[in-house]
C-alpha positions as CSV (number, residue, x, y, z in Angstrom):
1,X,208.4,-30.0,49.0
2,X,207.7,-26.5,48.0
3,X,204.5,-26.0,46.2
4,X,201.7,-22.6,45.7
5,X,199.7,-21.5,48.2
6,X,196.3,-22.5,47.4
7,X,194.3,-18.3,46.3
8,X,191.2,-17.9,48.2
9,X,188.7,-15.7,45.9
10,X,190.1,-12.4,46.9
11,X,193.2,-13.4,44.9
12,X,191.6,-15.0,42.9
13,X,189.1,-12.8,41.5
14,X,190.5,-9.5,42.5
15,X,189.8,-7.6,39.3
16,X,186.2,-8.2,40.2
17,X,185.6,-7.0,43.9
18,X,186.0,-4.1,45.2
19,X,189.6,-4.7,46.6
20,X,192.4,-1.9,46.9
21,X,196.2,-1.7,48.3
22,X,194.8,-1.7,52.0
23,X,192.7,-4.9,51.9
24,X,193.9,-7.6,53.8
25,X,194.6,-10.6,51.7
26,X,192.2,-12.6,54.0
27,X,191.6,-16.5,53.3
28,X,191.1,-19.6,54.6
29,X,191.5,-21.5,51.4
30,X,187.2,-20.7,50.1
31,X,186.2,-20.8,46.9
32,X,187.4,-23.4,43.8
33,X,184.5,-25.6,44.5
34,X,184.0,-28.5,42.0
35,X,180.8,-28.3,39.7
36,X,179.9,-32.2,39.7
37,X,177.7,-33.6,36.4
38,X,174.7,-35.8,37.8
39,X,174.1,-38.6,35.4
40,X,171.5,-40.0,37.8
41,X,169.6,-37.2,37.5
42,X,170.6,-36.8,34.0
43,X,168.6,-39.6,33.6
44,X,166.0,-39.7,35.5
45,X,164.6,-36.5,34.1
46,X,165.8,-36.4,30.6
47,X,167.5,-33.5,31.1
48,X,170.6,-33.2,28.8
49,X,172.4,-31.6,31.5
50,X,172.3,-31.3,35.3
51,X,175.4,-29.8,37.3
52,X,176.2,-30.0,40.9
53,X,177.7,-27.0,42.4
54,X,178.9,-28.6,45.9
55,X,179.9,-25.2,47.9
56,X,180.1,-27.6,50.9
57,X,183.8,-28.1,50.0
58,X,184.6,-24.8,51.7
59,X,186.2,-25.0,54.3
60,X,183.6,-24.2,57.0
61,X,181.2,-26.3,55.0
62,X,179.0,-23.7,53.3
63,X,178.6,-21.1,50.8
64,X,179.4,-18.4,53.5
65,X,182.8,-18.7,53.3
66,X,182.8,-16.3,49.6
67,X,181.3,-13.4,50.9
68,X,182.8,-13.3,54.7
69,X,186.3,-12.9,53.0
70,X,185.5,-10.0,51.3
71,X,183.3,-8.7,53.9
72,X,186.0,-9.3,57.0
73,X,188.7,-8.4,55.3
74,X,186.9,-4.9,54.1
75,X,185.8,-4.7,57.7
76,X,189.4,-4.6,58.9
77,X,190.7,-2.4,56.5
78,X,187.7,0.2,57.7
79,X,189.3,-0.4,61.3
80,X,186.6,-2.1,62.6
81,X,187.6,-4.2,66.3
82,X,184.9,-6.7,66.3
83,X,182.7,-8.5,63.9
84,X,179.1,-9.6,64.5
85,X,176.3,-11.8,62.9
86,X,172.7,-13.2,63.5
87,X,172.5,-16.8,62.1
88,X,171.1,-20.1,61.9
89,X,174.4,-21.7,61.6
90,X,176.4,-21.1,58.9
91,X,177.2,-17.3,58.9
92,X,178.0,-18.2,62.5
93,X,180.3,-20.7,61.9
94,X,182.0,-19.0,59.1
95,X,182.0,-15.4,60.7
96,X,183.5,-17.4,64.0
97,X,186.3,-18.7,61.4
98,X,187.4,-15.6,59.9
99,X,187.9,-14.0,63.4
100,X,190.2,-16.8,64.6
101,X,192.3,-16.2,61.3
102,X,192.3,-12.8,61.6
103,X,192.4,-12.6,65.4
104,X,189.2,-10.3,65.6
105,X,186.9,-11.3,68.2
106,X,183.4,-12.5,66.8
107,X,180.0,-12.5,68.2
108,X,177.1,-14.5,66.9
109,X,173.8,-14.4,67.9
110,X,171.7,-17.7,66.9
111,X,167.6,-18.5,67.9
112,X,167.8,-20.8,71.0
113,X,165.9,-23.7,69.1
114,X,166.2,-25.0,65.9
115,X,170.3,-24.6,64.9
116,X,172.2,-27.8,63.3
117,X,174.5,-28.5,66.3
118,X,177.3,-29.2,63.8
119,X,177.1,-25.6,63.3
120,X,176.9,-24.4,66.8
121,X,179.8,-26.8,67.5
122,X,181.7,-25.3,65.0
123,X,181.3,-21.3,65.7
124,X,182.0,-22.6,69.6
125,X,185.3,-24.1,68.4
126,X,186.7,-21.3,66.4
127,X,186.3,-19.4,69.9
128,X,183.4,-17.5,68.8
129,X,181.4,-15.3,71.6
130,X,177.7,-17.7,70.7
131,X,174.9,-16.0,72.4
132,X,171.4,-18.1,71.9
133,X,168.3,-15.7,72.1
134,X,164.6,-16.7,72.7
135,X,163.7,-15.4,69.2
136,X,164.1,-16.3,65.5
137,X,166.6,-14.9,63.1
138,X,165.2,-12.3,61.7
139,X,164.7,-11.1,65.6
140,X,168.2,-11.5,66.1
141,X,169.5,-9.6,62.7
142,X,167.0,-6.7,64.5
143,X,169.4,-6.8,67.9
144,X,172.9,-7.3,66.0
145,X,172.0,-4.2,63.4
146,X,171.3,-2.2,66.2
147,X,175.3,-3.2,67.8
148,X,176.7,-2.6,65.0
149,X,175.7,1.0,64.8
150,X,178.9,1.1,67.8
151,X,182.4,2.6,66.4
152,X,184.7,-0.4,65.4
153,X,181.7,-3.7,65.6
154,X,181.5,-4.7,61.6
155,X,177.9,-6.2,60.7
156,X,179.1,-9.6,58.8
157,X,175.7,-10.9,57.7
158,X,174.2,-10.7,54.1
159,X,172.6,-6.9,54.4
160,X,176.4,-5.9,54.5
161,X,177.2,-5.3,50.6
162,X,181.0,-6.8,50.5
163,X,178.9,-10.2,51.6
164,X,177.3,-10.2,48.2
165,X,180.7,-9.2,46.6
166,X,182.4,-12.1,47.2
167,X,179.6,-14.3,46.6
168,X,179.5,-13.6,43.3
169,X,182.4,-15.2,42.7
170,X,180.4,-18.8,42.4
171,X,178.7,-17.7,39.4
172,X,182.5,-16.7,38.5
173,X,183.4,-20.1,38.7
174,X,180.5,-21.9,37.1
175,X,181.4,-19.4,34.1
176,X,185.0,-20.4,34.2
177,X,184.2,-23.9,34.3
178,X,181.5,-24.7,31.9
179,X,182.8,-22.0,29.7
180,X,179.6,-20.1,29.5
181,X,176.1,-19.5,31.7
182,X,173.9,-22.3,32.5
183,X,170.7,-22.2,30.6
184,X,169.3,-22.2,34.4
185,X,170.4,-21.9,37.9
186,X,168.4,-23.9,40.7
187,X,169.3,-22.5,43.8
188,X,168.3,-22.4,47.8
189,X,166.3,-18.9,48.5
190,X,166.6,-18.4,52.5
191,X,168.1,-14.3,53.8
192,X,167.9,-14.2,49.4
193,X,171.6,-13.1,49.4
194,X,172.6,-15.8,47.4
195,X,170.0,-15.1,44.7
196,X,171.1,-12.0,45.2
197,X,174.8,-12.1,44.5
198,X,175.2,-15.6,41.6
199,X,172.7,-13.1,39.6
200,X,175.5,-9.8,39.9
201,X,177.9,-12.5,39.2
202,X,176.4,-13.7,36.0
203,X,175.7,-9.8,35.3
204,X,179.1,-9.1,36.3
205,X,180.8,-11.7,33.8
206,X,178.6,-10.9,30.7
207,X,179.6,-7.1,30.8
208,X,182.9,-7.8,31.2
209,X,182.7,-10.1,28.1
210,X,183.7,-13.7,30.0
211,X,180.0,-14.6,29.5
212,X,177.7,-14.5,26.3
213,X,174.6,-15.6,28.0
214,X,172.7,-14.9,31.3
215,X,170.8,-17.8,33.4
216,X,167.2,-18.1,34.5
217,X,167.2,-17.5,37.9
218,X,164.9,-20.0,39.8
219,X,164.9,-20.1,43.5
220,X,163.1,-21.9,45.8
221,X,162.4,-21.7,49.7
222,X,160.9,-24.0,52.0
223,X,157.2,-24.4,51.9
224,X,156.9,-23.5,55.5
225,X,159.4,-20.4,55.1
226,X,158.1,-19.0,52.0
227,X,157.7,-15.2,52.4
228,X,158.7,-14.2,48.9
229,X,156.0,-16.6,47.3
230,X,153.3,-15.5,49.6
231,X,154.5,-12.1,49.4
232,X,153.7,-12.0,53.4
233,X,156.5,-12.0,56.0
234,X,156.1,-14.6,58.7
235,X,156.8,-14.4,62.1
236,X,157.4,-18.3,62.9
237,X,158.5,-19.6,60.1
238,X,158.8,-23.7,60.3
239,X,160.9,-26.1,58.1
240,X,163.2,-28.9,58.5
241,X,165.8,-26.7,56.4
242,X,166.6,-24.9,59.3
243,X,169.1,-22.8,57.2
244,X,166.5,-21.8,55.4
245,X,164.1,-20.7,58.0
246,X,163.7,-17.2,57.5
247,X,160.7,-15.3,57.6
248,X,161.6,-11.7,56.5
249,X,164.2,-12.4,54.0
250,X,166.9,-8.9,54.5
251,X,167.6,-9.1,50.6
252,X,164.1,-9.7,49.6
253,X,164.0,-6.5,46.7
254,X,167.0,-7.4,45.6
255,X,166.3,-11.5,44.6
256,X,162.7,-10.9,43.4
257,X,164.6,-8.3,40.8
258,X,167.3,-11.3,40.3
259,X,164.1,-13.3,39.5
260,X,162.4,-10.4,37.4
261,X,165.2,-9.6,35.1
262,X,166.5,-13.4,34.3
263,X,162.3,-14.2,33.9
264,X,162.9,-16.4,36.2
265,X,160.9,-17.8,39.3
266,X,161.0,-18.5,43.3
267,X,158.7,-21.1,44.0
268,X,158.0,-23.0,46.9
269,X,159.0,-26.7,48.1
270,X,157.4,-29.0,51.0
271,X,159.7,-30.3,53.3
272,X,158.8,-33.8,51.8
273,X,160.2,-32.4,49.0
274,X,163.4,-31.6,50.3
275,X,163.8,-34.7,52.3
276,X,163.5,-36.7,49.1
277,X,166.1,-34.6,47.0
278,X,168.5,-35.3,50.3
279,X,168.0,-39.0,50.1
280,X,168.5,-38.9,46.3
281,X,171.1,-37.2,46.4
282,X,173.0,-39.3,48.8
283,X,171.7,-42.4,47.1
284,X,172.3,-41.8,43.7
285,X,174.8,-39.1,43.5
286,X,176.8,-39.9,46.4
287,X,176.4,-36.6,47.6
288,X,175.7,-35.4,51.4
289,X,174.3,-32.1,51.6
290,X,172.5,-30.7,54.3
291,X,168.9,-30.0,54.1
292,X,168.7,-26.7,53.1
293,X,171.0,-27.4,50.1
294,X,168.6,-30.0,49.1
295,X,166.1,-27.5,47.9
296,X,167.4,-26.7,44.8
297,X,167.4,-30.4,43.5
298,X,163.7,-30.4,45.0
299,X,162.2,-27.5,42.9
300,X,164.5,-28.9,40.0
301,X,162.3,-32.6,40.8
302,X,159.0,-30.6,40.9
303,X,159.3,-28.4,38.0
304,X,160.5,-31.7,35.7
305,X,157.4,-33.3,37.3
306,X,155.2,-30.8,36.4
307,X,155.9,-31.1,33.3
308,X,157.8,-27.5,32.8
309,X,160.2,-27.1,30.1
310,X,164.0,-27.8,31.6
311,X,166.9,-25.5,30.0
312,X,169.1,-28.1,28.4
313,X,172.2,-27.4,30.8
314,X,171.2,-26.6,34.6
315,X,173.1,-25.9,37.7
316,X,171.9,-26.9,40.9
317,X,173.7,-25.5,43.9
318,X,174.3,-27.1,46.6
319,X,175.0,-24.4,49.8
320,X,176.2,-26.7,52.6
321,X,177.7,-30.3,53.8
322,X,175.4,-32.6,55.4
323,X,178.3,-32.8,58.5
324,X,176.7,-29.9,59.1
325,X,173.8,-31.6,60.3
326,X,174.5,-35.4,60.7
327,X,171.7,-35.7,62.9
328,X,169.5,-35.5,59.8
329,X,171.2,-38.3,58.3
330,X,170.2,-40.1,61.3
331,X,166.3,-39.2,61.0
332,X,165.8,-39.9,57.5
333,X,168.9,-42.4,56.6
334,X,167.5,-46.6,57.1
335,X,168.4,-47.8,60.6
336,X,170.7,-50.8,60.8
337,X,169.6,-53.9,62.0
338,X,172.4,-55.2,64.9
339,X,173.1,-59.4,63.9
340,X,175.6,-61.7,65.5
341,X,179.5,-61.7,65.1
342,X,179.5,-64.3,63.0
343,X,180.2,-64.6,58.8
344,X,176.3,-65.9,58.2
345,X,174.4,-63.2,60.2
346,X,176.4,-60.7,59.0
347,X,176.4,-61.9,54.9
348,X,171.9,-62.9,55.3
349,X,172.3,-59.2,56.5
350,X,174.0,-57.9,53.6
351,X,171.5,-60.3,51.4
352,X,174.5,-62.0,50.4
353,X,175.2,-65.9,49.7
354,X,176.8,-67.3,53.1
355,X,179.3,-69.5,50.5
């Protein structure tokens, strides 16, 4: 049967990026993630509409997958040999993919505690070079700017500007999809390139005439890796959001003027928090993020709380898949009780009638 090849989002939304003759079309099928309505929490906040943007449907998982099209596929057409990345998981895993596609060898530099081993799993797979340092992140961005100043090695993590490029193209398809802007976005606030690059996005749109409004912004980072809110950088930063466990975001500027000019906010979550908007969302939605994604439904939870004022149509993205780190589910999920073989146990188990 002969059918399309499925556009990744340099295809798709070439008009938009800065793409030329020489780019590689590079893709692994990213982007065209589904924006799922959430009656539960519809409901339980009496807001008149909440939307689920579940980027863990690309194809490494995550989010990441946008921006390292754009940004491996310029590196190659700039002649660049190798690619490199500091990450707590993701960027590794989707840096790790795009070299196996494109046959570019890929090292990735990750703290030595802390990583979702999905993740690690996952860049080890792809045949990434993984190198685990006794340091955090932001120690290892340090060491990998510093190798990519070398002829031919492309830095592929958020500070490099094509990352942002092809991130924008979520707020793209939120556009395309709901047929405007959201009245607010609820988003994850981590490195702060995702802030960054939904806000150009909307921007983006809106001058182009696809979009007649532009969202409040409202990001929100882990209450234990909050260096934006505090306005201090931290050098241990600790949350079980490990994807989120930055302590010297690299795009910090750039999201606080997201914030500024959509009068928006970046607040801060517990990790209680988060592990509640996890379990809902699992629960209720039937949606399995990973921790870090959970953040945005967990400021959405506070603010409606709170008692703030809730635009009547919101987005809440969702940056990763929960395989990513199934050995959260396993913490915070109920534990099964073991029963005999037999049809009684298991139905008293299942609080079911034996008859």
């Amino acid at each position: 049967m002969n059918g399309s090849p499925r556009p990744g989002v340099i295809e798709r939304y070439r008009d938009f990026l800065p793409i030329g003759e020489a780019t590689p079309n590079l893709t692994i099928g990213e982007g065209d993630t589904p924006l799922v309505r959430a009656a539960s929490l519809e409901h339980r906040l009496g807001v008149a509409e909440v939307w689920l943007k579940l980027e863990g449907c690309n194809p490494t998982g995550s989010f990441k997958d946008r921006g390292m099209a754009v940004a491996t596929a310029k590196a190659i057409e700039e002649g660049a040999h190798s690619f490199i990345c500091a990450s707590t998981g993701n960027t590794a895993a989707s840096a790790a993919a795009f070299g196996a596609r494109s046959g570019t060898p890929t090292g990735v530099i990750i703290p030595a505690r802390g990583v979702a081993l999905g993740k690690v799993a996952q860049a080890l797979i792809y045949g990434a070079r993984v190198i685990p340092i006794q340091g955090s992140f932001d120690d290892g961005l340090t060491v990998v700017r510093e190798l990519a100043s070398r002829p031919g090695v492309a830095l592929v993590n958020s500070v490099n500007p094509y990352r942002l490029e092809g991130q924008q193209t979520a707020a793209f398809e939120v556009v395309d999809t709901l047929g405007d802007a959201p009245d607010e976005l609820y988003i994850p606030v981590g490195n702060a390139g995702n802030i960054t690059a939904y806000w150009q996005g909307f921007r983006a749109y809106q001058n182009a005439g696809r979009a007649s409004e532009l969202p409040v912004m409202r990001g929100f980072q882990a209450a234990g890796a909050a260096p934006i809110v505090t306005g201090e950088s931290l050098a241990n930063p600790e949350t079980v959001a490990s994807a989120i466990q930055i302590g010297n975001p690299a795009n910090w500027e750039r999201a606080v003027q997201a914030r500024d000019e959509s009068d928006g906010t970046i607040e801060a979550v517990s990790d209680e928090e988060i592990v509640e908007a996890y379990q809902m969302l699992a629960a209720d939605e039937g949606i399995f993020v990973e921790l870090a994604s959970a953040a945005s439904v967990a400021g959405l939870l506070r603010r409606a709380r709170g008692g703030e004022v809730i635009g009547g149509r919101v987005v809440c993205v969702l940056t990763g898949t929960g395989l990513k780190d199934p050995g959260a589910a396993v913490r915070y999920a109920p534990k099964p009780a073991e029963v005999e073989a037999n049809i009684d146990a298991v139905a008293s188990a299942l609080g079911w009638n034996a008859g």
